[in-house]
DOTISE-610865 format. One record per atom (N, C-alpha, C): residue number from 0; residue in one letter; atom name; x, y, z. Coordinates in steps of 0.1 Angstrom, whole numbers, plus 5000, padded with zeros to 4 digits. Layout:
! residues N
(NUM "a" "CA" (X Y Z))
...
This chain:
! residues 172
(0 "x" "N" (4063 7738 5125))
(0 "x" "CA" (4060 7752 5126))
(0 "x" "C" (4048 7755 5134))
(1 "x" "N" (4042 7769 5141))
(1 "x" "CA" (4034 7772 5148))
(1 "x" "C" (4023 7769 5136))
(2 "x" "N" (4012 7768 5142))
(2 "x" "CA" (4001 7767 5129))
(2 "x" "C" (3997 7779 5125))
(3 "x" "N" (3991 7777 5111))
(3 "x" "CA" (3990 7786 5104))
(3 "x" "C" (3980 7785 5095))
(4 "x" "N" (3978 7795 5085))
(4 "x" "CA" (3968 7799 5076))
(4 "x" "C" (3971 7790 5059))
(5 "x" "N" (3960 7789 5055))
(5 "x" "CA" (3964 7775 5040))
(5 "x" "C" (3972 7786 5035))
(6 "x" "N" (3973 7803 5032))
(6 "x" "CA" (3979 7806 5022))
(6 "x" "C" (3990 7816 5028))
(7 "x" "N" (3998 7808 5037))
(7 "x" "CA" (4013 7815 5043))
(7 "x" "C" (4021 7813 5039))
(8 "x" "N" (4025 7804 5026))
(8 "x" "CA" (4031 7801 5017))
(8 "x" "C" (4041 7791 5020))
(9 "x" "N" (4047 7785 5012))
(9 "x" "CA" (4064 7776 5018))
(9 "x" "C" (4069 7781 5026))
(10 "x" "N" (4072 7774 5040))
(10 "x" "CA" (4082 7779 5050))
(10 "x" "C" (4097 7768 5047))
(11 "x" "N" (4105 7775 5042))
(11 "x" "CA" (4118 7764 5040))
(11 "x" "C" (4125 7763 5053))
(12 "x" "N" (4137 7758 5051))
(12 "x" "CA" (4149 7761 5059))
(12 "x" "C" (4140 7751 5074))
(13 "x" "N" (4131 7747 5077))
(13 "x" "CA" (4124 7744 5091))
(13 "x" "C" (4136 7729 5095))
(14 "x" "N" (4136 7728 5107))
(14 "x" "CA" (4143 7714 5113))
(14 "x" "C" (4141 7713 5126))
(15 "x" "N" (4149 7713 5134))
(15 "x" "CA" (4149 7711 5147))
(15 "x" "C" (4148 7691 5153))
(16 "x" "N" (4149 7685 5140))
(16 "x" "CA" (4151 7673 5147))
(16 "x" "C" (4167 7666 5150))
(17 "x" "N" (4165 7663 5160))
(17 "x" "CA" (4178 7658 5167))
(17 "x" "C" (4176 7637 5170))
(18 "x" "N" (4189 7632 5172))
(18 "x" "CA" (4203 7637 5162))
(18 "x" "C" (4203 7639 5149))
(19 "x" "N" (4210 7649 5144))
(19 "x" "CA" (4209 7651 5128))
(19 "x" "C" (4211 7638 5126))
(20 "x" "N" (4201 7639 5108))
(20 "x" "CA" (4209 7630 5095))
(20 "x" "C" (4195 7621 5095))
(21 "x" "N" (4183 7625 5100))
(21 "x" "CA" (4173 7618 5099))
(21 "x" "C" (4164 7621 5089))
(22 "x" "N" (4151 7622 5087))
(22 "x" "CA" (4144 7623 5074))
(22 "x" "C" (4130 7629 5081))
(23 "x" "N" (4123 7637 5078))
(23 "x" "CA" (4112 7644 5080))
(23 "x" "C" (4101 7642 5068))
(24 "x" "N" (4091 7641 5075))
(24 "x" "CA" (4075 7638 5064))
(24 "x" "C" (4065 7637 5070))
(25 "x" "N" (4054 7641 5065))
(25 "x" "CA" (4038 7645 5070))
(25 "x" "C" (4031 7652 5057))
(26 "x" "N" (4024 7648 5057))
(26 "x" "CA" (4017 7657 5048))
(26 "x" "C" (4016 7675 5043))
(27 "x" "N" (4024 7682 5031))
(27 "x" "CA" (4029 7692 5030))
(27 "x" "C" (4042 7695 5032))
(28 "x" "N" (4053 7683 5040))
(28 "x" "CA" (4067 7678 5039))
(28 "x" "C" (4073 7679 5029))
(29 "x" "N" (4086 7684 5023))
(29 "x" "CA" (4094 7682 5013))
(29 "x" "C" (4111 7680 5023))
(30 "x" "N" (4111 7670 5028))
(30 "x" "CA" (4126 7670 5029))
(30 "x" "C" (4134 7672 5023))
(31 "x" "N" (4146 7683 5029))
(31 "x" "CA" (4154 7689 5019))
(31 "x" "C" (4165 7678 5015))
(32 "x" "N" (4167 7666 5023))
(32 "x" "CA" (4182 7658 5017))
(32 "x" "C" (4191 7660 5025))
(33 "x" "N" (4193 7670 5040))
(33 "x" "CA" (4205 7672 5038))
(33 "x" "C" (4205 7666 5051))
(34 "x" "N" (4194 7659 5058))
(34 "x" "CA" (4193 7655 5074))
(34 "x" "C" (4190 7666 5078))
(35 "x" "N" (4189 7677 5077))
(35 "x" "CA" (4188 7688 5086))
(35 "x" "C" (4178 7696 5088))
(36 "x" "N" (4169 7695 5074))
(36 "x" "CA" (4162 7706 5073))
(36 "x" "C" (4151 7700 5066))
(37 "x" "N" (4142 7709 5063))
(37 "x" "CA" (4128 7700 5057))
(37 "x" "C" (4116 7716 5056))
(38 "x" "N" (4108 7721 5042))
(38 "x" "CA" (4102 7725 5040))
(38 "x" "C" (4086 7720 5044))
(39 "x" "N" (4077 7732 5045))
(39 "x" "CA" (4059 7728 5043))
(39 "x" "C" (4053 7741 5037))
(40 "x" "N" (4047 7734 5032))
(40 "x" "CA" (4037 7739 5026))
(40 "x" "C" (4025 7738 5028))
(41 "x" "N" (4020 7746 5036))
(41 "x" "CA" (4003 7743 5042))
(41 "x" "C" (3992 7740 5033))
(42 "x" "N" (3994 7749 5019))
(42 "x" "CA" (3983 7744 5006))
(42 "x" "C" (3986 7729 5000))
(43 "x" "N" (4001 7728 5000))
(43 "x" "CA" (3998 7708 4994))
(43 "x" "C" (3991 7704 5013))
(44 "x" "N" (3995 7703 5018))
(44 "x" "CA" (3993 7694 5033))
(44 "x" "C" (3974 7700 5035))
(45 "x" "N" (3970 7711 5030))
(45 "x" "CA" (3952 7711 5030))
(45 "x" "C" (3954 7717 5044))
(46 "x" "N" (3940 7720 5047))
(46 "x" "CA" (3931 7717 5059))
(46 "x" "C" (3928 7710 5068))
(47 "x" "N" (3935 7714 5082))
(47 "x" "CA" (3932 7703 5095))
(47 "x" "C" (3941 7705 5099))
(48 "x" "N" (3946 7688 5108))
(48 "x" "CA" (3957 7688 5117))
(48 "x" "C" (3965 7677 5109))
(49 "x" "N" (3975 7682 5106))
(49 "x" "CA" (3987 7672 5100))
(49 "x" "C" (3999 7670 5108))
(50 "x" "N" (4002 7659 5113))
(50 "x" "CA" (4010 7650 5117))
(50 "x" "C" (4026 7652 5114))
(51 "x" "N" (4035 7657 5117))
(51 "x" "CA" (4052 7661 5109))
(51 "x" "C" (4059 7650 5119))
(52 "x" "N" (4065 7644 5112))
(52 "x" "CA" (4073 7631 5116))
(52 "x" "C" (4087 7637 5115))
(53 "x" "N" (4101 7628 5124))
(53 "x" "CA" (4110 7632 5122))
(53 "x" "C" (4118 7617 5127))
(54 "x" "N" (4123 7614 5115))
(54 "x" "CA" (4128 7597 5116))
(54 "x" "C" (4141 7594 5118))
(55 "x" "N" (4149 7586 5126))
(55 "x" "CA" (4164 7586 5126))
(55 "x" "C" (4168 7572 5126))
(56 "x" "N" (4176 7570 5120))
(56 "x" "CA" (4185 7552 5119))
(56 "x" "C" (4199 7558 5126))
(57 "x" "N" (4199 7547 5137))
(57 "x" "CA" (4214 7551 5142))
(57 "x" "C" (4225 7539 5134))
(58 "x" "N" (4233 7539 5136))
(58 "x" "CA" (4249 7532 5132))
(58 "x" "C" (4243 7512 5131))
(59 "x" "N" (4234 7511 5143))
(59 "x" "CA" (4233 7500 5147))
(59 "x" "C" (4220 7499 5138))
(60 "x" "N" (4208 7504 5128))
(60 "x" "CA" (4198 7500 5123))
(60 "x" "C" (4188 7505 5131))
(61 "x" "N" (4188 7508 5142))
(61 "x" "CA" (4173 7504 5149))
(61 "x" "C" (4171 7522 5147))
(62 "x" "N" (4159 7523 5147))
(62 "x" "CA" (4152 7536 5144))
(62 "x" "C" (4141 7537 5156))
(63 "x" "N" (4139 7551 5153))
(63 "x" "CA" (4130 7556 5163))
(63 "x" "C" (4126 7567 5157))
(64 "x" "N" (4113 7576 5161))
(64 "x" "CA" (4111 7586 5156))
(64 "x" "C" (4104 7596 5165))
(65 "x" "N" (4104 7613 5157))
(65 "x" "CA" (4092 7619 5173))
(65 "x" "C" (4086 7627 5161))
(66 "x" "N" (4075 7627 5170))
(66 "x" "CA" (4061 7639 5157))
(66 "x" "C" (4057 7648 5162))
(67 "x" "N" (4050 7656 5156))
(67 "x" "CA" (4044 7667 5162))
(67 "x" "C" (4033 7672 5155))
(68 "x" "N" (4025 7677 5156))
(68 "x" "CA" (4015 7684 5145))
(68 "x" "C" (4014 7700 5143))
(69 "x" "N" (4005 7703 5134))
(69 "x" "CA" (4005 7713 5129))
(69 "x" "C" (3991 7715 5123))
(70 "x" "N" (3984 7729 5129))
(70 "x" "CA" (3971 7725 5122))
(70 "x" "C" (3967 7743 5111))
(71 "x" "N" (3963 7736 5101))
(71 "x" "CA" (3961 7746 5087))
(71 "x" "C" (3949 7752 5088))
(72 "x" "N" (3947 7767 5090))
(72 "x" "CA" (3930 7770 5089))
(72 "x" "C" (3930 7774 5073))
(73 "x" "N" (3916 7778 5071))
(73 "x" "CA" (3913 7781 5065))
(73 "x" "C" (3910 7795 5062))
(74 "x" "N" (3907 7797 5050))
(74 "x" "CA" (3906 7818 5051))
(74 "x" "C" (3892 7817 5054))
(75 "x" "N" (3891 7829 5060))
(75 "x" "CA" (3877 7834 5063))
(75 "x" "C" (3870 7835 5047))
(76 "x" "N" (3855 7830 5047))
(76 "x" "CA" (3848 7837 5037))
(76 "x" "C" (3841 7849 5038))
(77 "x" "N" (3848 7860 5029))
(77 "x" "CA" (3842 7873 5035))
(77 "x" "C" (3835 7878 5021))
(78 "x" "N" (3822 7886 5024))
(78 "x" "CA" (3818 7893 5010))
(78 "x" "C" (3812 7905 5019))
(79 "x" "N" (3811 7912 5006))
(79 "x" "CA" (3810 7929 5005))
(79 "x" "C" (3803 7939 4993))
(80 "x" "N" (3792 7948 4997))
(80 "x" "CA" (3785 7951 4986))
(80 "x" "C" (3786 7965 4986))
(81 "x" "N" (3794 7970 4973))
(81 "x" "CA" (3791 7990 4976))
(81 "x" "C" (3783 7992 4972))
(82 "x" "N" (3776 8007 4975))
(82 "x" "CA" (3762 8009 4972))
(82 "x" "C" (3766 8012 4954))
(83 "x" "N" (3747 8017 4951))
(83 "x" "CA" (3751 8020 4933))
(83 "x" "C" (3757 8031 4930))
(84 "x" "N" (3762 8032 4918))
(84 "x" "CA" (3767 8039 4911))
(84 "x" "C" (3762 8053 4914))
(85 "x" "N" (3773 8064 4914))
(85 "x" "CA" (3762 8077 4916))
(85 "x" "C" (3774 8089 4910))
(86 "x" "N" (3766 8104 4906))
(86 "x" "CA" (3772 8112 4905))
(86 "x" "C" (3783 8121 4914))
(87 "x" "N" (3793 8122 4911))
(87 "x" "CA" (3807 8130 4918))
(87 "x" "C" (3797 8140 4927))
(88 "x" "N" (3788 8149 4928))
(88 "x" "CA" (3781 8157 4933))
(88 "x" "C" (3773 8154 4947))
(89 "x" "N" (3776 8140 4944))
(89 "x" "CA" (3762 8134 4955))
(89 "x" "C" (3770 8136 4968))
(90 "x" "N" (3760 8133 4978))
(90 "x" "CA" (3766 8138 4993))
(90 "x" "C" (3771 8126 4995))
(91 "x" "N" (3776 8127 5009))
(91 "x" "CA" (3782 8119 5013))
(91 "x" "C" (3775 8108 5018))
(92 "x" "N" (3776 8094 5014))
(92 "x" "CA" (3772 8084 5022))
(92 "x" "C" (3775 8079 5033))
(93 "x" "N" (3764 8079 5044))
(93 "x" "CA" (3772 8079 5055))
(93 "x" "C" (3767 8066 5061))
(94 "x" "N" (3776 8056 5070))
(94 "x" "CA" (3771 8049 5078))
(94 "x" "C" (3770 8034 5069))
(95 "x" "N" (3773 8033 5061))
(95 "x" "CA" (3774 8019 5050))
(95 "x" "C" (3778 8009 5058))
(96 "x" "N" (3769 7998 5056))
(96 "x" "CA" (3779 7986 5061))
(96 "x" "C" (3780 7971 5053))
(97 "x" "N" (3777 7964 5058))
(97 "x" "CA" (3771 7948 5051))
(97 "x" "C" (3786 7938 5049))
(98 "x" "N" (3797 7944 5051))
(98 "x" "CA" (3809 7936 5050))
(98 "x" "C" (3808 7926 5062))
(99 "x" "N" (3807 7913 5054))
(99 "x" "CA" (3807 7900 5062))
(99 "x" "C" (3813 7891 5062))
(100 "x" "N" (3822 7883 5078))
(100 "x" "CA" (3816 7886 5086))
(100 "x" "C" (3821 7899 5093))
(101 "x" "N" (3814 7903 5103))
(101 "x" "CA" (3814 7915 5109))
(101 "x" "C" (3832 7917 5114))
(102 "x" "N" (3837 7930 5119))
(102 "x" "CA" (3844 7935 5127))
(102 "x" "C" (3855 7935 5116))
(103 "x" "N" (3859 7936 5105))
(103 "x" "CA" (3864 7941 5098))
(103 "x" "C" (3866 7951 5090))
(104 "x" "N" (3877 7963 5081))
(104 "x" "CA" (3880 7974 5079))
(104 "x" "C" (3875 7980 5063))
(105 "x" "N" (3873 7990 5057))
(105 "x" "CA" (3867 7990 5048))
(105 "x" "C" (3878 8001 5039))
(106 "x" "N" (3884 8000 5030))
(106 "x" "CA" (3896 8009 5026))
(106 "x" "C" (3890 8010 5007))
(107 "x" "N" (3894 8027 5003))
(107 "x" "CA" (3893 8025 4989))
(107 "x" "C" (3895 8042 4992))
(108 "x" "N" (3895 8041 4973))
(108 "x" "CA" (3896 8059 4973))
(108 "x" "C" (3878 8065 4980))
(109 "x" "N" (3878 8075 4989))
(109 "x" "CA" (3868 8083 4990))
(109 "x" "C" (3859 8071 5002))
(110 "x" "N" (3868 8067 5011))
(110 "x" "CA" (3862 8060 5021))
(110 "x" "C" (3867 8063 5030))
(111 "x" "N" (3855 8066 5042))
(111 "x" "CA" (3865 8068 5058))
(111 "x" "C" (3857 8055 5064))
(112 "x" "N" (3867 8043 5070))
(112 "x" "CA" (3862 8037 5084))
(112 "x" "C" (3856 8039 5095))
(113 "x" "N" (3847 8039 5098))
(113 "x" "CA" (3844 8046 5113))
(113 "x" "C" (3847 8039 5120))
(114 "x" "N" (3853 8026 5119))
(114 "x" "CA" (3859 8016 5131))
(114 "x" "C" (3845 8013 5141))
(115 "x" "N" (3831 8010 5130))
(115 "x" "CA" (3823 8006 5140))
(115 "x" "C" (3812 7994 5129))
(116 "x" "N" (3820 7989 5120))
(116 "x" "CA" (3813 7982 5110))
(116 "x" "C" (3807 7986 5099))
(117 "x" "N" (3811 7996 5101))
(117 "x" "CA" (3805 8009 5088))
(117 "x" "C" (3813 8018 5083))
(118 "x" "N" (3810 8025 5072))
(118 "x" "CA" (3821 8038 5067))
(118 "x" "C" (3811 8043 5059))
(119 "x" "N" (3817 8058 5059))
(119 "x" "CA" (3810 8067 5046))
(119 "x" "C" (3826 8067 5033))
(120 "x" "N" (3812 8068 5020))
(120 "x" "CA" (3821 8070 5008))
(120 "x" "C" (3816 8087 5006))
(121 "x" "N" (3826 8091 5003))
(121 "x" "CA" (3827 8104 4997))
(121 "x" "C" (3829 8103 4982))
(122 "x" "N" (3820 8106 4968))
(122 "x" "CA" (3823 8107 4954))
(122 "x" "C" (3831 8120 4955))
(123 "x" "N" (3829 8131 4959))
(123 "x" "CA" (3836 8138 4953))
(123 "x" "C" (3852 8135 4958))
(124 "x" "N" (3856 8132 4968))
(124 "x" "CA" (3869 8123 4970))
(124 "x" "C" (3874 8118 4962))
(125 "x" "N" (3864 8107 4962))
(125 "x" "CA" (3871 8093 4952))
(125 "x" "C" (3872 8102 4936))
(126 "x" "N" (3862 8109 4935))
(126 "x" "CA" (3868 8115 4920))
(126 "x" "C" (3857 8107 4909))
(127 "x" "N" (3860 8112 4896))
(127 "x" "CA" (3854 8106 4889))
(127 "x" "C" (3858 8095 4882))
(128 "x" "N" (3854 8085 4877))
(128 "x" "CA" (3861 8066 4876))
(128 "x" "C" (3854 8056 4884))
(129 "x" "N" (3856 8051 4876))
(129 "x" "CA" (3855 8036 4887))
(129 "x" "C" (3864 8036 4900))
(130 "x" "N" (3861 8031 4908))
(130 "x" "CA" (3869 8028 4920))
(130 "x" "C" (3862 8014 4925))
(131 "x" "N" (3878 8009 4932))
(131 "x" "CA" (3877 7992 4939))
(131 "x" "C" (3878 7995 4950))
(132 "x" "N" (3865 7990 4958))
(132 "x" "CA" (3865 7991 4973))
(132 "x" "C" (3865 7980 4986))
(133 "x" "N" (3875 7979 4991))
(133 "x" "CA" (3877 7965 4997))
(133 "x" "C" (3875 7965 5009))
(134 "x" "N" (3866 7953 5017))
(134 "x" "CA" (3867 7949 5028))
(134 "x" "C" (3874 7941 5032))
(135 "x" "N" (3881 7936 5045))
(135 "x" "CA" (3892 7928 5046))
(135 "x" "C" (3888 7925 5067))
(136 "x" "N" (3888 7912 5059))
(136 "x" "CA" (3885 7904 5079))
(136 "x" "C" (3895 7895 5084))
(137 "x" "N" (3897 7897 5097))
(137 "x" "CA" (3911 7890 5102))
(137 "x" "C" (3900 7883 5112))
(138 "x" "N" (3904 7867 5111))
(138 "x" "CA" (3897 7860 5121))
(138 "x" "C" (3906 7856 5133))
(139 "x" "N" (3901 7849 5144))
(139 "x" "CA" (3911 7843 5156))
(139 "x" "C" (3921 7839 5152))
(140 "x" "N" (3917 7834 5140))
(140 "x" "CA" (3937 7821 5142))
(140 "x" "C" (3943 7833 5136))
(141 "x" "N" (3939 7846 5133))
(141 "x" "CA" (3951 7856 5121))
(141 "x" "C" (3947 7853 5105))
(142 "x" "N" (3942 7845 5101))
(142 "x" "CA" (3937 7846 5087))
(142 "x" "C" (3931 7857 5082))
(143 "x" "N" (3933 7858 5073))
(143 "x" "CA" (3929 7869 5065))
(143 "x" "C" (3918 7868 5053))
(144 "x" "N" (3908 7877 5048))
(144 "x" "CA" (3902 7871 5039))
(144 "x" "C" (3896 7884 5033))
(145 "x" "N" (3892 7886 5016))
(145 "x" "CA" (3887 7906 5017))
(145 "x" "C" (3881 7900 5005))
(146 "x" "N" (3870 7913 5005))
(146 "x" "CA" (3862 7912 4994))
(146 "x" "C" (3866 7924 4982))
(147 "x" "N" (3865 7924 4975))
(147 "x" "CA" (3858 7942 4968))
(147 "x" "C" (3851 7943 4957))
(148 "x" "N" (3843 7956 4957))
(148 "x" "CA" (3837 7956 4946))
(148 "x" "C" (3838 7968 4940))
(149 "x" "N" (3832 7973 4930))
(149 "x" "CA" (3836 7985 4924))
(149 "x" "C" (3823 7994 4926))
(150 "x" "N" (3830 8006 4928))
(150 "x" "CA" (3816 8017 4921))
(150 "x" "C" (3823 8029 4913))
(151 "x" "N" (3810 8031 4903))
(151 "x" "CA" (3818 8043 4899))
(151 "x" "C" (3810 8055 4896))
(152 "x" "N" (3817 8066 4900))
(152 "x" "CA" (3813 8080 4903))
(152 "x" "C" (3816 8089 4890))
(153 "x" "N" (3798 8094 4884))
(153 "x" "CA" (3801 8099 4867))
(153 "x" "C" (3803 8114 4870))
(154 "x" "N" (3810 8115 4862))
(154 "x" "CA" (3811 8134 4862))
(154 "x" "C" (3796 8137 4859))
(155 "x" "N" (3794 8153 4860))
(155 "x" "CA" (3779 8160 4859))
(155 "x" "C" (3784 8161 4844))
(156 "x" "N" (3772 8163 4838))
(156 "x" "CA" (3770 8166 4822))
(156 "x" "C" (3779 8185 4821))
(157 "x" "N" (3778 8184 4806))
(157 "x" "CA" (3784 8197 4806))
(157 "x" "C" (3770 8204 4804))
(158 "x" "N" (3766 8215 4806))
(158 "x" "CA" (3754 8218 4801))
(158 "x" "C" (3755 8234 4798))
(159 "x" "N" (3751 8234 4787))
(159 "x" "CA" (3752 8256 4781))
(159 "x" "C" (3738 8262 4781))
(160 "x" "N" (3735 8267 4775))
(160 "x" "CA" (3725 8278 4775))
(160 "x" "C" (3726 8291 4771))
(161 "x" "N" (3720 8297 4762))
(161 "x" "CA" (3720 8307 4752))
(161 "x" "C" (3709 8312 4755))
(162 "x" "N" (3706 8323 4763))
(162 "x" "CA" (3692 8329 4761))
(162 "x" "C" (3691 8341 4749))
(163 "x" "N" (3682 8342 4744))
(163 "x" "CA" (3676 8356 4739))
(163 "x" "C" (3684 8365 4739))
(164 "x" "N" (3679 8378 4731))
(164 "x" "CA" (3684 8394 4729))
(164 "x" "C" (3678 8397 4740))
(165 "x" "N" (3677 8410 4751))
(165 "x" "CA" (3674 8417 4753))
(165 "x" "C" (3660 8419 4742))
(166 "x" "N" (3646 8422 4748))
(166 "x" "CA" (3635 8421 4741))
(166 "x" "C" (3628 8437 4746))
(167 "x" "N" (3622 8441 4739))
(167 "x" "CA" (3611 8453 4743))
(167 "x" "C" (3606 8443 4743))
(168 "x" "N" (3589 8448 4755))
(168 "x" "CA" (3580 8443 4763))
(168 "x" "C" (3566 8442 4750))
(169 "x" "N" (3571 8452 4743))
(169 "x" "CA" (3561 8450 4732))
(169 "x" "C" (3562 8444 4715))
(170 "x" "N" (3574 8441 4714))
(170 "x" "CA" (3583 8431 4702))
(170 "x" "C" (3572 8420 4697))
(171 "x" "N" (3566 8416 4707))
(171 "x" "CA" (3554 8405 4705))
(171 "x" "C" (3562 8395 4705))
């Protein structure tokens, strides 16, 4: 297979070695048994460049084989910090950034991306609750990698007030 990311999961059904009826293996290999086909799995086979073998015995015994490789990245480490906690009322924050590493998108309730490393949160958007806010980085090889964290936005108090009767100026 093309290379790929540790968590692209099992690709079954894979073959392409000729002449059928031979046997496939490399690290992250599950030959299916049938000569024809052969699964991987980039999480058993790890990180790097792994070796996929493709083995044939003809009629007569003698064997030969051809390989090829395949190399596993890794996911990006990405982290991400929302600001504190604040009331539904508060303005808008604008211009936030810190999701690392850089050039990646910032999505949750009461967020706009500005598509420049930054976003503003809006509380009164997001509403009152907690909210999970995620950053998410795609590196060269296409891996993927996201952080999030929460903030949460308190409603204003209820607040009453009862004044007085109407008073003369002289009631004391």
């Amino acid at each position: 297979p093309a290379d790929l990311c540790i968590d692209a999961g099992v690709l079954a059904g894979l073959g392409g070695g000729t002449p059928t009826g031979g046997v496939y293996s490399g690290a992250g290999v599950t030959d299916d048994g049938d000569g024809l086909t052969y699964s991987f799995d980039p999480a058993a086979a790890g990180l790097g460049v792994h070796i996929l073998t493709y083995t044939y015995t003809d009629g007569n015994g003698c064997t030969d084989s051809a390989s090829d490789d395949v190399e596993v990245f890794a996911l990006p480490v990405v982290a991400f910090t929302v600001p504190a906690d604040l009331c539904v009322d508060a303005a808008v924050l604008v211009g936030i950034g810190g999701g690392t590493p850089t050039g990646g998108t910032y999505s949750g309730a009461g967020v706009t991306d500005n598509g420049d490393d930054t976003y503003d949160f809006d509380p009164a958007v997001a509403g009152v609750g907690t909210h999970t806010l995620t950053y998410t980085y795609t590196d060269v090889n296409g891996c993927s990698g996201s952080a999030t964290d929460d903030v949460e936005v308190f409603a204003l108090p209820v607040v009453t007030f009862i004044a007085l009767a109407d008073l003369c100026i002289d009631s004391g």
